[in-house]
C-alpha positions as CSV (number, residue, x, y, z in Angstrom):
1,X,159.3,50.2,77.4
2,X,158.5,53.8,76.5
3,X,156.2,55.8,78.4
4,X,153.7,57.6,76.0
5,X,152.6,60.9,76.7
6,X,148.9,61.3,76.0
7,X,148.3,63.8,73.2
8,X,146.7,66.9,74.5
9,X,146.1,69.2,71.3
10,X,144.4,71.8,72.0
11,X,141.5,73.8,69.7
12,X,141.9,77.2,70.5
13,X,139.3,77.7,67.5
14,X,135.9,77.4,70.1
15,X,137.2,79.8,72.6
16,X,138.2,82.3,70.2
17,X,134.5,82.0,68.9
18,X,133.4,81.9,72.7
19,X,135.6,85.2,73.3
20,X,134.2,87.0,69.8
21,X,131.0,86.0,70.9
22,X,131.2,87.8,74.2
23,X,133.0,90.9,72.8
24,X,130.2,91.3,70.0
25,X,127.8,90.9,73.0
26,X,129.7,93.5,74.9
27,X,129.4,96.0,72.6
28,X,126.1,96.0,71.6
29,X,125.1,96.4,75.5
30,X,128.0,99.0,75.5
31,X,126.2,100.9,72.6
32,X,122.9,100.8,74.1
33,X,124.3,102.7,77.1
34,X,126.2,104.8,75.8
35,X,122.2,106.0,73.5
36,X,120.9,106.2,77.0
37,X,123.9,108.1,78.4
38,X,123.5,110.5,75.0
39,X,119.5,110.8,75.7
40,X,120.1,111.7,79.0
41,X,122.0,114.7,78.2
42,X,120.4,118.3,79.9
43,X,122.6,120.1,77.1
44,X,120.5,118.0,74.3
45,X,118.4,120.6,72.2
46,X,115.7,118.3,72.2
47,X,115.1,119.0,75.8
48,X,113.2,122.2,74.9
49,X,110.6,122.6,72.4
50,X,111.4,126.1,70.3
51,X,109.1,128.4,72.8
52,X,111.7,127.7,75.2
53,X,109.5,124.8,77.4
54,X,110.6,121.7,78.4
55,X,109.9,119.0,76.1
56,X,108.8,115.3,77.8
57,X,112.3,114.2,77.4
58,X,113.4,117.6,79.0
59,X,110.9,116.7,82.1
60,X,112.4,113.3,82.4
61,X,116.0,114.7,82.3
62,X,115.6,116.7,85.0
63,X,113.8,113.9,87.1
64,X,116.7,111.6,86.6
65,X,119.0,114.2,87.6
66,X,116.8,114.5,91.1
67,X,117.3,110.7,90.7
68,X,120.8,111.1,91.3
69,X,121.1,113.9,94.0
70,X,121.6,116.7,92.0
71,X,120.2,120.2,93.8
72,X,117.6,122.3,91.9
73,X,120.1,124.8,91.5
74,X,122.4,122.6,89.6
75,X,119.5,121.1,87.8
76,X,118.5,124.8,86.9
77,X,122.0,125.0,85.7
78,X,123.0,122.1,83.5
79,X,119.1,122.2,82.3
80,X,119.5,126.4,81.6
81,X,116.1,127.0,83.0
82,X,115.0,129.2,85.7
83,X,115.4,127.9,89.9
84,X,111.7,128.3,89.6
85,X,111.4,126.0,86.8
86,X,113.9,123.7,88.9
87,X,111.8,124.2,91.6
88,X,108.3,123.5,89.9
89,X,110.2,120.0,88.6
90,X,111.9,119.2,92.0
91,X,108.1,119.6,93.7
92,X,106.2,117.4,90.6
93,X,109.6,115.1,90.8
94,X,108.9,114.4,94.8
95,X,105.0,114.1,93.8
96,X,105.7,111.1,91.6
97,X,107.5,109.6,94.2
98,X,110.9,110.6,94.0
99,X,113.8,108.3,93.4
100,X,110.8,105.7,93.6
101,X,108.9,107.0,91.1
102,X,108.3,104.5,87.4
103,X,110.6,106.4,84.8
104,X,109.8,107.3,81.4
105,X,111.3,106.0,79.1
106,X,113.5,108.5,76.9
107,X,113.8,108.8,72.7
């Protein structure tokens, strides 16, 4: 008497869908990071409106970068404005509420 071996084929076909699935979903989310990572740029021209002042999305910049720690001289810095502009931010910035403070949404 023979002993039969139960035949286990396997369909790699669903998780190869399953794992295309999840890499398409990947990079979408990746994408959409990487836009907010490219909006929240303090080099970005659109920052500044072409007198020299801070657009909204220049405002909201250099919020978030309070949002992360960063000093008002750095902020001044990365954001090429005066420590006074810095300054005025860092005080309107801590008047919304800090890190607590609802964010605006950029672009």
């Amino acid at each position: 008497m023979s002993a039969k071996h139960p035949s286990h084929s396997f369909d790699p076909k669903p998780v190869l869908d399953l794992i295309a699935s999840i890499e398409a979903d990947l990079r979408r989310l990746k994408d959409m990071v990487e836009q907010e990572v490219e909006k929240f740029d303090p080099a970005n021209p659109h920052n500044k409106s072409p007198d020299g002042k801070l657009t909204e999305e220049g405002v909201e910049c250099c919020y978030r970068m309070f949002d992360e720690g960063k000093s008002r001289y750095s902020v001044s810095q990365q954001m090429k404005i005066s420590f006074a502009a810095a300054t005025h931010r860092f005080n309107n910035w801590r008047k919304l509420g800090g890190k607590k403070r609802t964010r605006a949404l950029l672009g």
